[in-house]
C-alpha positions as CSV (number, residue, x, y, z in Angstrom):
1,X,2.9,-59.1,-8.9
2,X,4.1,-61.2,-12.1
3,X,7.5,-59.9,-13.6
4,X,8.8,-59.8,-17.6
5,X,11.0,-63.0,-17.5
6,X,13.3,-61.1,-20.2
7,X,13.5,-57.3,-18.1
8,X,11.7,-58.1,-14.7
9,X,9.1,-55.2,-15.8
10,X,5.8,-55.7,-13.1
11,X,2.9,-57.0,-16.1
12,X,-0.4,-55.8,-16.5
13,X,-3.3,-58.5,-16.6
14,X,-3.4,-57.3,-20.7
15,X,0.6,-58.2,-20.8
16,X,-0.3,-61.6,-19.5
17,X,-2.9,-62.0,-21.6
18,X,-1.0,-61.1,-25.0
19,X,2.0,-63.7,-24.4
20,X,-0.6,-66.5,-23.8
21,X,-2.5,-65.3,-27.0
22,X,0.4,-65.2,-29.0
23,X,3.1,-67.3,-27.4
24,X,1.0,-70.2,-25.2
25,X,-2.2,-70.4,-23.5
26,X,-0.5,-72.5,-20.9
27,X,2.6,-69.9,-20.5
28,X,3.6,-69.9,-16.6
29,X,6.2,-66.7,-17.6
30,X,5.3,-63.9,-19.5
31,X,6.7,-60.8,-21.4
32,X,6.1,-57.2,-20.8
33,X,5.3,-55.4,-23.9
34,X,8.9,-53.7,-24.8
35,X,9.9,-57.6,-24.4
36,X,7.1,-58.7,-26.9
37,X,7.3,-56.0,-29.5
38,X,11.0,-56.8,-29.5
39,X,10.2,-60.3,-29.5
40,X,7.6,-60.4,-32.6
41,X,9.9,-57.5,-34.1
42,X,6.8,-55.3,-34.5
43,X,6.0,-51.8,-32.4
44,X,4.0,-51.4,-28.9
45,X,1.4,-49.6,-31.1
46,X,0.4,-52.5,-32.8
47,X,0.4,-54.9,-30.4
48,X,-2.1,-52.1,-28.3
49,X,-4.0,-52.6,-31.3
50,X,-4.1,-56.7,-31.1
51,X,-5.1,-56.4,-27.8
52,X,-8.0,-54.0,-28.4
53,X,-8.8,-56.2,-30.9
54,X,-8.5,-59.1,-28.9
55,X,-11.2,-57.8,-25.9
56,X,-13.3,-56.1,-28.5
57,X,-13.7,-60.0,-30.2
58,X,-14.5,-61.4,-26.4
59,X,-11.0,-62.7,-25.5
60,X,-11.4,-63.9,-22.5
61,X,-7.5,-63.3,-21.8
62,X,-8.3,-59.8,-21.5
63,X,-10.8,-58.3,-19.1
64,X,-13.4,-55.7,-21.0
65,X,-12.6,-52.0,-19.8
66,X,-15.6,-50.1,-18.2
67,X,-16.5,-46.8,-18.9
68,X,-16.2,-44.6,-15.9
């Protein structure tokens, strides 16, 4: 399982996702997203809402929840 390089946090595929959208698509590290929101100086809540956003354009960085 991938780690936060800033507080060694285990990352969900959408954490992964959101530092290549916003950082780098080629990104080999990534940030959890207390790192990010920290990081961008913004809260969780909106960066929840970027990746909603994100999947709901087709992102393929983010995988489309099912409902079930």
């Amino acid at each position: 399982m991938m780690k936060c390089i800033s507080c060694g946090h285990e990352l969900t595929h959408d954490e992964i996702g959101l530092t290549k959208k916003l950082i780098n698509r080629g990104a080999t590290q990534y940030y959890c997203l207390n790192c990010l929101s920290e990081k961008f100086r913004c809260s969780t809540e909106l960066l929840e809402k970027k990746i909603e956003q994100f999947r709901k354009q087709g992102c393929t960085l983010f995988i489309a929840k099912t409902d079930n």
